[in-house]
N, C-alpha and C positions, 0 to 999 in steps of 0.2 A: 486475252489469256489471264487466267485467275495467278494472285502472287506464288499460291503453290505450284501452280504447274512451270512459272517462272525461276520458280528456284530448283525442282528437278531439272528441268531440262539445262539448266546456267551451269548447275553442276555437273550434270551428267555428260559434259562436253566437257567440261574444263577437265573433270578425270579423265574422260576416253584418250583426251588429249598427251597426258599426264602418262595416261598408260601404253599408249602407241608409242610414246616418245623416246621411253624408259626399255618397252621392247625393244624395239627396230635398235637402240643403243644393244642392248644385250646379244640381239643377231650378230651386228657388224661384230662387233667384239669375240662372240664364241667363235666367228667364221675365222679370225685368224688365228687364233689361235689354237683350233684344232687343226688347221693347216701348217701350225708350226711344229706342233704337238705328232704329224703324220709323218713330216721328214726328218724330227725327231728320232722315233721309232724305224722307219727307213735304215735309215745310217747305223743306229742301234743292231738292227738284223743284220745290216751286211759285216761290219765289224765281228758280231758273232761267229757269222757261217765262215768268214775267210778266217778267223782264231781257232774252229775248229779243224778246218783242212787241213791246214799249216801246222798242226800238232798231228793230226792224223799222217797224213803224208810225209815227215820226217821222222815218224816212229817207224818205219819201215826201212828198214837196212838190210838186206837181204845177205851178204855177204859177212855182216856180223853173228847176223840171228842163225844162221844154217851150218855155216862150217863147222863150227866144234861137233856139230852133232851128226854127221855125211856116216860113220860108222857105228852109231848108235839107232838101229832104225825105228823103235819105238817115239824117243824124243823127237827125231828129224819130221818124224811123221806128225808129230804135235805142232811143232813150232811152223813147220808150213802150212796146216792146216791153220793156226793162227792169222801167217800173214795173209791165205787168201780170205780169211772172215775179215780183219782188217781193212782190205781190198773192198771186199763187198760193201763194206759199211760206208767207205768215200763213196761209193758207187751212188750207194741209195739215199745219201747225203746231196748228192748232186741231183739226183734224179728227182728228189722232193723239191729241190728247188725251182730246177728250168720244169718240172710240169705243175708247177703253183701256178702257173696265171701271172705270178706277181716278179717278173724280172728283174733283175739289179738294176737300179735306176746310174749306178755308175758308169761311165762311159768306158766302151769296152770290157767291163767286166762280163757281163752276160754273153757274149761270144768267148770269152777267155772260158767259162765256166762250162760252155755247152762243150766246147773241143777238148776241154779236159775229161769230160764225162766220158768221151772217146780214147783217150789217150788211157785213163783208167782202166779200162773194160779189154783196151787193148793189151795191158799190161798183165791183166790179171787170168788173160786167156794165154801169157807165156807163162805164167808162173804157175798156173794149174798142167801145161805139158811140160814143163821142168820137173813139178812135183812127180809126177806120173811117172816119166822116164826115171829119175831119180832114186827115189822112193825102192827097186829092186836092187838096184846096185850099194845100196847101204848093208845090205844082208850079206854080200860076198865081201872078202877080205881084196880080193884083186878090183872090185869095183871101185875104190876109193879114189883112184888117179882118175878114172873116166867121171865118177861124181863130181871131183874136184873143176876137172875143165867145164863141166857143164855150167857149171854156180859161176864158173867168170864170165864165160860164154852171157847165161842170164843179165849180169852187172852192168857187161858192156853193151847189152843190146839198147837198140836206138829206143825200144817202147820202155825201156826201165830210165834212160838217160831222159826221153821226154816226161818221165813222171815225176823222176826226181828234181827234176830242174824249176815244176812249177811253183814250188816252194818261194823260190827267190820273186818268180815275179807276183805272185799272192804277197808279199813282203810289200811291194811297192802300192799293189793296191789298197793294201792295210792303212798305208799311211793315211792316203787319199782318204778312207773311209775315216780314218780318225778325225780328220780334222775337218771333215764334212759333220761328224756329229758336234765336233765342240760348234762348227756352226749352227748345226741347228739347235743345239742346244740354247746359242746368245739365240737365235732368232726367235724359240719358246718363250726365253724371257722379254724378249719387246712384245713379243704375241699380245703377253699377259699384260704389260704396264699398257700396253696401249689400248688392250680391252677394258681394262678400268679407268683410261681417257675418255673414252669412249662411254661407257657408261655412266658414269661422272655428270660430263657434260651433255649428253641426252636426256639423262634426268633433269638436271638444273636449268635445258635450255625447257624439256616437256614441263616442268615444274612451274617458270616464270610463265611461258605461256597460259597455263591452265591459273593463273594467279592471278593475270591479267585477264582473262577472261569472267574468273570470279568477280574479280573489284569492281569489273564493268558491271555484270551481273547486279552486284548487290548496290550499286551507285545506282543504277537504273529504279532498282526497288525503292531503296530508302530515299533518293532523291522527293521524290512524291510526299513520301510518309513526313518527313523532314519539312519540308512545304507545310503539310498540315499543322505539326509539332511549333514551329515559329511561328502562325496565326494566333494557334491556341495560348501559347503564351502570351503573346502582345495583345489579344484578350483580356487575357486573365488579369494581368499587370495593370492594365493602362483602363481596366472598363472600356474598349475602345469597342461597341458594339456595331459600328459602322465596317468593318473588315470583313473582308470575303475570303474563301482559300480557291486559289482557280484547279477547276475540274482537268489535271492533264493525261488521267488514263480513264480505262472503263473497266477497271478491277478494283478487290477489297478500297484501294486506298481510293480510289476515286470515288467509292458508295462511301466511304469515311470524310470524304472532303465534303460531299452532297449534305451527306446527316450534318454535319457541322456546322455549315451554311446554314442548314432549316433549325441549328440548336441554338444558336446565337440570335439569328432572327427571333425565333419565340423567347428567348431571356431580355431579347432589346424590349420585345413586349412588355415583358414581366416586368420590368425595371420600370417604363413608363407606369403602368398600372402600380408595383409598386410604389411611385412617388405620388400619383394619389391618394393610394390609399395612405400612404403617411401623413398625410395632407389632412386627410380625414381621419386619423387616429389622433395629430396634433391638436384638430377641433375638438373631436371628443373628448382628449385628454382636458385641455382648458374648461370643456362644458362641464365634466365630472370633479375637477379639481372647483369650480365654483359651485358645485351641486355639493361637493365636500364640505367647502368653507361655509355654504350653505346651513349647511348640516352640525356644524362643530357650533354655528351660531347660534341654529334651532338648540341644540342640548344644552349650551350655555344658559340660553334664554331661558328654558323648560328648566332647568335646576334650581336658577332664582324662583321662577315664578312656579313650580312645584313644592320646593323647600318654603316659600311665603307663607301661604295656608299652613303647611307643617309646622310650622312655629306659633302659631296658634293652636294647632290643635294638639300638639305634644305639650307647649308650654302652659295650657291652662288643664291640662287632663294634669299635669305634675303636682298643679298647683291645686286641683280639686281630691288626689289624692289624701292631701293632707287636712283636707276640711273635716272639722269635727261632725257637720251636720249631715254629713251624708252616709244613706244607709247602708247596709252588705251589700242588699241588692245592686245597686246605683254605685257601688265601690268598685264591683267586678263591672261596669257597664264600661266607667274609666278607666279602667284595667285592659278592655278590650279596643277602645277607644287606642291607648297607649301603642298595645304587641301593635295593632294594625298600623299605625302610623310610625314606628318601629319597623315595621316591614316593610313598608312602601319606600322608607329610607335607607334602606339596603337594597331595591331594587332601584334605587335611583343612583345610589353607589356604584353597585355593580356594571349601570350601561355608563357612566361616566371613566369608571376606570378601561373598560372594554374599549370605548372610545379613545383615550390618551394612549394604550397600546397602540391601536391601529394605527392611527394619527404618528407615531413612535414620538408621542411627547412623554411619555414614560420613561426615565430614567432609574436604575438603580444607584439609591444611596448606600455607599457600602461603608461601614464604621467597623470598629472594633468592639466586641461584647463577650459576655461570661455567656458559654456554650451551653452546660449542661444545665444550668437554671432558668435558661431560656428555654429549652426541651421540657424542663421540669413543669414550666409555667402554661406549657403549650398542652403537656399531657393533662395537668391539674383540672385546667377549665374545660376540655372534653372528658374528663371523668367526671365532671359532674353533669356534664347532658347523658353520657351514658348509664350513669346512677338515678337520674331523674325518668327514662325510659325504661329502666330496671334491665339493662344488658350489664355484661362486663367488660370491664376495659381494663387491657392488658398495657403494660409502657416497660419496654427492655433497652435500657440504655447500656452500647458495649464499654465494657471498663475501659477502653483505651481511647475515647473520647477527648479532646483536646479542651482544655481549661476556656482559653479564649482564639477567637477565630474574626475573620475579617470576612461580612458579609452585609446583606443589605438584612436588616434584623424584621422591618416593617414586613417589607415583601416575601419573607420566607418564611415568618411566621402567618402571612396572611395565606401562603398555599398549603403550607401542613396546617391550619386550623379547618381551611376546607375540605380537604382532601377526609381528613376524623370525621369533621360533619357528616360526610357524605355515606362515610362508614358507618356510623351512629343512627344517621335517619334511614337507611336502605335495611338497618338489622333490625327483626324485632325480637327473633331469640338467637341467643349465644352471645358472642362477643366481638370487641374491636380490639386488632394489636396493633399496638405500635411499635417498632424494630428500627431503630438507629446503631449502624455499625461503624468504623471508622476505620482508617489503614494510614500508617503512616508513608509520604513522599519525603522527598530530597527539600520540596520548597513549601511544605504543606500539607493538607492532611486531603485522604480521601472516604467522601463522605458517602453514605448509601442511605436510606428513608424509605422503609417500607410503612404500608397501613394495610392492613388484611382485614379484613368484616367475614362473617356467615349468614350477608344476609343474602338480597334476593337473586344476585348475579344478573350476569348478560350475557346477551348469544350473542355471537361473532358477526354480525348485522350491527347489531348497536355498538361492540367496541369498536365500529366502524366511525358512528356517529357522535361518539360519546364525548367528542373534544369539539365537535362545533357547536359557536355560540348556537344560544336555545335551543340545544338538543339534551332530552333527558330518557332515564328510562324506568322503566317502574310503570305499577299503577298510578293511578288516575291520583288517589289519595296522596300519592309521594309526589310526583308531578307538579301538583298547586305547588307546594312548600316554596317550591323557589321557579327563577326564573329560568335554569339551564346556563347560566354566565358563568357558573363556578371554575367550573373544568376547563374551559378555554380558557378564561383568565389565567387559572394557574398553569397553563401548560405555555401558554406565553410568556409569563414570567419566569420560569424555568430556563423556555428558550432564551431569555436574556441573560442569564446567568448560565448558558452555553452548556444546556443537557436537555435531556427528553424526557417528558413525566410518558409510562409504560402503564400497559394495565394488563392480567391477566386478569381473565373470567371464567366462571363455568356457572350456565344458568341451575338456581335453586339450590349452588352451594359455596357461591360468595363470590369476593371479588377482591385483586390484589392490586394497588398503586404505589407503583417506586420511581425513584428518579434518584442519579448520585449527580455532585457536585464535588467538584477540589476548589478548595479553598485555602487560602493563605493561615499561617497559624498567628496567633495576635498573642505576643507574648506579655504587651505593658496595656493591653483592655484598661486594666482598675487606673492608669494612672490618664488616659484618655478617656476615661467615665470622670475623673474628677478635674480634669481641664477646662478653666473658662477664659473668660476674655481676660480677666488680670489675669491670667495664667494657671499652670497648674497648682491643685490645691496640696500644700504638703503637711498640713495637721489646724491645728485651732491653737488660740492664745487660752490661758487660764488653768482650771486644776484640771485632771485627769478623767473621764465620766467612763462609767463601766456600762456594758449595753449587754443583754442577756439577749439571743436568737434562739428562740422555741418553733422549732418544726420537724417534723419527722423524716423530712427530706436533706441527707445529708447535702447534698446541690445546690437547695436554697440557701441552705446555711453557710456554705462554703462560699457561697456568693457574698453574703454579707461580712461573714469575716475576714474575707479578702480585701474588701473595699473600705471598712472603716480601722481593722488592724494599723494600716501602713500611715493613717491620720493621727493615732497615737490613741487611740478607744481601748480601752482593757474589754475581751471580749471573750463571751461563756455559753456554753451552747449545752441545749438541753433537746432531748428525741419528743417531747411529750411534757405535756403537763405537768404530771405529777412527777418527772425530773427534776422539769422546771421549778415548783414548789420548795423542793429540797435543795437547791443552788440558790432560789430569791431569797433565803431566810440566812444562806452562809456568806452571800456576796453582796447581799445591799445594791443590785445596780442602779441605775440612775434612770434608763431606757428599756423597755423589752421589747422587741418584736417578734410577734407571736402569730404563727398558722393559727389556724380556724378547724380544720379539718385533720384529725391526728388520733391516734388509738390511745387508750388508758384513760388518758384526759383529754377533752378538746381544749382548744380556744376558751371558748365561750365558757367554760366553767372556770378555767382559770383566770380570765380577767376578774370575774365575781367576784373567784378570792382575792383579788390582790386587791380590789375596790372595798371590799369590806375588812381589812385589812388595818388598821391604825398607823400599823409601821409603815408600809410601801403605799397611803395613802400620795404621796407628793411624786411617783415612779411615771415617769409617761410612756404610757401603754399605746403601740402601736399593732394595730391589728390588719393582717398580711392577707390575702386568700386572690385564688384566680375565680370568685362568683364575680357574674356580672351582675347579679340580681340583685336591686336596691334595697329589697326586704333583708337580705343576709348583711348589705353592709350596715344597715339602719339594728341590726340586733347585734353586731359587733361595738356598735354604740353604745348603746341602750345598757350592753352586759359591762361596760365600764373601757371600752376603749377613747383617747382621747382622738384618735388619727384613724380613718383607713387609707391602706397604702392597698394598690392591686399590684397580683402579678400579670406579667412577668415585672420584678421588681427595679424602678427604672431609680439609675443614679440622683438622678437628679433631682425627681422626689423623695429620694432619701436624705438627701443631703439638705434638702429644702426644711424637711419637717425637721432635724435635729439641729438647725441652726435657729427656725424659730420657736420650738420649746425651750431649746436651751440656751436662746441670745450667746447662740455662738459669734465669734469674730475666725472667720477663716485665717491663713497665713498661707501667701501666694509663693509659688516659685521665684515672682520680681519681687516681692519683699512690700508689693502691696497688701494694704487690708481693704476688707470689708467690711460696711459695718453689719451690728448684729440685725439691721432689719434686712426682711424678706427679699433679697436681691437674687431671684432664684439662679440657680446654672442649671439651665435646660440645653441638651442636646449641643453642649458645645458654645453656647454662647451667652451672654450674660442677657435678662430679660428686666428693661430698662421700665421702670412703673410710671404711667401717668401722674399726670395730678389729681392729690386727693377728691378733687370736684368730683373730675371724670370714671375716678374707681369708685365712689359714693353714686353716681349715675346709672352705673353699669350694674351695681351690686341690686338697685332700686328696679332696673329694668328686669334683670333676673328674678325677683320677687316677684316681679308681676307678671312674670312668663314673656314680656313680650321679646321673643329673639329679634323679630325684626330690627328692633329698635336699637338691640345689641349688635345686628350685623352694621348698622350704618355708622354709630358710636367708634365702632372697629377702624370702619372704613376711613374714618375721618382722622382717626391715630392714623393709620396707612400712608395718605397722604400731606398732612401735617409734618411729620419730622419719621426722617429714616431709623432714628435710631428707638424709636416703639413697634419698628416691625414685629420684632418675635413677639412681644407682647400682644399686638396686634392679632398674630397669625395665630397663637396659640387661643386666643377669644374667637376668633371667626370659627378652629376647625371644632371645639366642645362646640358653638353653636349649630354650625349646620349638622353637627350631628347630635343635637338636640340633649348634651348631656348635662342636662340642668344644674346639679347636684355638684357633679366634677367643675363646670365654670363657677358657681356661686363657691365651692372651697377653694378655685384658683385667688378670684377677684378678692377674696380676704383675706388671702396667704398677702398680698402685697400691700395692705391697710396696716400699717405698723402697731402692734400690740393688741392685734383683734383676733381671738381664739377663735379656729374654724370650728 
């Protein structure tokens, strides 16, 4: 039997039960008490019928009601016409009675009643020959004496004395009747209490029955199910795949105990098979993790011995640049010589840096920095690739931008300069924007980074692809440019810094890249830009020096007068050249740092003048610009700068070039100095110089291009003493990235008294 049809039928007894129980109580119960309720009413009726006779029959006085009126024969004839209607009425009173079927249940009443109906009838057949006889003699004056005897004659006869006498004994039976009702009265009300015993307890005996039946019922069900329920948990719990549930019916739960049996068995399988294959996923893993290390060795190894040739062949194209004897032709051969071996070292960049992601040996260095000069620095040098492709490029910075901010400067600048790139190289008409908004938090700011292009777009295929290494999209012609590393990289580095770089597209009419970040707001930037190892820098010993900032970018300039103001620098600031002009001639300063790139007047015309210039001959001209391009620094030279500094403009060479033009002596927060030679504060820590030998070695090795020579030079400071690390580190990374010019003006920044 299926568990449903066990639980209709379980119940369907337990109710039957429940309801026979509850009836057959309701039976017993009504039966007494409409048996109480019958002699009730009995007694009720006779009480009635004997209260009405017993008024009827003593309203009859025959002797009161006639004589006044024996000479009046009008009335006499009324008033006995009365009492035989009277008569009649006991009559038919009685006669409804004894021919009901339903006899006085009192003892001897119902024979007292029937021989009255006699004695009545008997009565009322003298009292209609009274009337008769009577009745003329009212009319005569002499009848009055014979009327008179008659009406005693009537009084005393034996059928008026048997009528009037049943009065008394109907008295006696009254009582009897009375006190027969007040019993049946008590006995109605036991009827009742005891029908609702009665019912009470029928129900609650029919109720526990069907209760007990139930409990059996469902004991019998769940007992099984319950079986099952305790396996499945000591299962579950214990892993104990060895456990059975025993098969005790041939219903749902027994097909449920069956399946469970054959599910535990195939999981015992699966478990076994699983601990192989773990087995075999642990080998793999070890085989893959040594195919990894494998692999992280190969690209180490491949960096060196890639970067080895490169250092010949960048270091002597540098150095063949500057040879007088070689022709245009043969100039641009070097030239190409250069970009290509330039490129091949950004694609060896790019799979190195790909690789320490993956690997997560990437870490973010997060510092404190001036915000909107780093944006400024970032926009500068892609508007000049987009000015060199002849597009536009747009840069909207939100006025609510935060002064200084805590971030990793290296890596954020290295995803928005790709991200421009990518806009720049995919457009070749219209333009690239760039849109930084800002919102202020409770602990910091929040930041949003758009880049828009109108160049070739992507269909929803490729912004599929668009984020995995070596994928690109474009023509063939865009494709070479690079390697496909860009966009993963930067969207991994994003990922570290706990956001998502997004891209909308529409092919043929551009393409959107954004990504927000919160970041912390960095209120003392300028005083941790001038922090070194003796400490923070809090001004200079000596007289006063006035420093002139010429750039049209209020940001740049806000940067620098931020940073040398609080050092005690008198500081004057000009949009443009020919400002500048008219502030150099009222202010005398001592320093300019001057953009390149600015309306009215450039750069380059204004160094000319202040080089040609008698009065602000002794002025040290520092020239500012985000070009990379060696030609632009070399004519910032040439037009009379003594320095180039690049943006984004880094503390540290700031502070480096105006302590050695102007043999400054720092003044530390401990109350240390420094002296005025070249003891740079790079990035936080003081950069401890070799010995003269070994910076005359290195400078000689630079000359002669050969990096190699300078990596191992490096290596050997490395290892030698901890404390020419940064020294060190900073020579290895200008080398392996081949920046001839920037390490040859490092290595003489540290040669005491030797102008770069």
């Amino acid at each position: 039997m299926s568990i449903k049809s066990k639980i209709i039928s379980g119940y369907s007894i337990a109710l039957g039960v429940a309801f026979a129980g509850t009836s057959l109580g309701f039976a017993i119960g009504n039966y007494y008490q409409n048996k109480a309720q019958q002699e009730q009413q009995i007694a009720s009726y006779e009480n009635r019928l004997l209260s009405a006779l017993q008024l009827d029959v003593l309203y009859n006085r025959p002797a009161k009601q006639l004589a006044p009126y024996l000479q009046d024969p009008e009335v006499f004839r009324k008033e006995s016409s009365a009492l035989l209607k009277r008569l009649q009425n006991i009559q038919e009173l009685l006669a409804k009675h004894n021919n009901s079927g339903k006899p006085a249940t009192l003892e001897d009443l119902q024979t007292f009643l029937e021989d009255y109906e006699v004695t009545v009838e008997e009565f009322k057949q003298r009292a209609t020959t009274f009337q008769k006889t009577v009745q003329p003699l009212t009319q005569k004056l002499e009848g009055l004496e014979t009327a008179q005897q008659l009406l005693i004659n009537l009084v005393k006869s034996p059928e008026f004395v048997a009528f009037i006498e049943a009065p008394d004994l109907m008295g006696e039976f009254y009582q009897l009747v009375i006190q027969r009702e007040i019993d049946a009265e008590q006995a109605l009300n036991d009827a009742q209490f005891l029908r609702t015993q009665i019912i009470v307890f029928s129900f609650g005996l029919s109720g526990g029955v069907a209760l007990i039946l139930a409990l059996y019922n469902s004991h019998a069900i769940a007992k099984p199910l319950q079986t099952v329920t305790n396996v499945a948990q000591l299962v579950t719990r214990d892993s104990n795949f060895n456990l059975q549930v025993p098969v005790q019916t041939n219903d749902e739960v027994g097909v449920l105990a069956t399946s469970l049996n054959q599910l535990i068995g195939r999981v015992k399988e699966l478990m076994t098979e699983k601990q192989a294959y773990i087995m075999q996923l642990e080998q793999a893993k070890e085989t893959a993790h040594a195919a990894n290390q494998a692999k992280s060795d190969f690209l180490a190894n491949m960096s060196h011995e890639l970067r080895t040739p490169l250092n010949g062949i960048l270091g002597y194209a540098q150095i063949l640049e500057h040879s007088e004897t070689m022709s245009e032709e043969e100039n641009k051969g070097i030239d190409i010589i250069k970009q290509c071996g330039l490129h091949l070292l950004k694609l060896i960049n790019d799979i190195l840096d790909l690789s320490k992601i993956e690997a997560r040996k990437l870490d973010l260095l997060v510092k404190e920095f001036h915000f909107p000069s780093f944006l400024q620095g970032v926009a500068e040098i892609c508007r000049i690739r987009a000015e060199q492709k002849g597009i536009n490029f747009y840069y909207y910075p939100n006025q609510n931008l935060p002064t200084g901010i805590r971030a990793d400067e290296k890596r954020l600048q290295q995803v928005l300069i790709n991200l421009l790139s990518n806009g720049i190289k995919f457009t070749d008409i219209g333009s690239v924007t760039f849109t930084v908004t800002a919102q202020k938090l409770s602990d910091g700011h929040h930041l949003h980074f758009e880049v828009k292009d109108t160049g070739v777009g992507m269909t929803p295929e490729q912004q599929q692809k668009i984020f995995l290494p070596f994928e690109q999209v474009g023509d063939r012609t865009k494709k070479i440019e690079g390697t496909g590393l860009g966009l993963a990289i930067s969207q991994k580095i994003v990922k570290l810094m706990d956001s998502q770089l997004e891209v909308r597209s529409e092919l043929g009419k551009g393409s959107t890249f954004c990504f927000d970040l919160e970041v912390p707001e960095a209120r003392e930037w300028a005083i941790v830009s001038r922090t070194v190892k003796q400490g923070t820098i809090l001004g200079y010993q000596g007289k006063k020096y006035h420093v002139l900032v010429v750039d049209d970018r209020w940001e740049n300039r806000s940067l620098v007068v931020s940073l040398l103001k609080v050092l005690g620098f008198e500081m004057s600031e000009a949009k443009n050249g020919k400002e500048a002009l008219e502030k150099i001639l009222v202010f005398l300063p001592d320093v300019v740092i001057t953009d390149l790139m600015m309306p009215v007047m450039n750069g380059y015309e204004f160094l000319k003048y202040i080089r040609s210039s008698e009065k602000l001959k002794d002025v040290v001209a520092i020239a500012s610009s985000a070009s990379v391009f060696d030609s632009h620094q070399q004519e910032a030279i040439d037009a009379g700068a003594d320095v180039f500094l690049p943006k984004p403009i880094q503390t540290d060479k700031l502070l480096q070039i105006l302590q050695q033009y102007l043999d400054l002596e720092w003044v530390y927060e401990q109350k240390t100095t420094a002296s005025a030679q070249v003891t740079e504060v790079r990035k936080s820590e003081e950069i401890v110089s070799p010995a003269m030998k070994v910076l005359q070695e290195l400078l000689t090795l630079v000359e002669d291009g050969d990096i190699q020579g300078v990596v191992e030079v490096a290596e050997e400071l490395l290892a030698s003493d901890v404390a020419f690390t940064p020294f060190a580190q900073e020579i290895l990374q200008l080398a392996n990235s081949f920046q001839l010019k920037q390490l040859k003006t490092f290595i003489k920044a540290h040669i005491p008294h030797h102008k770069i």
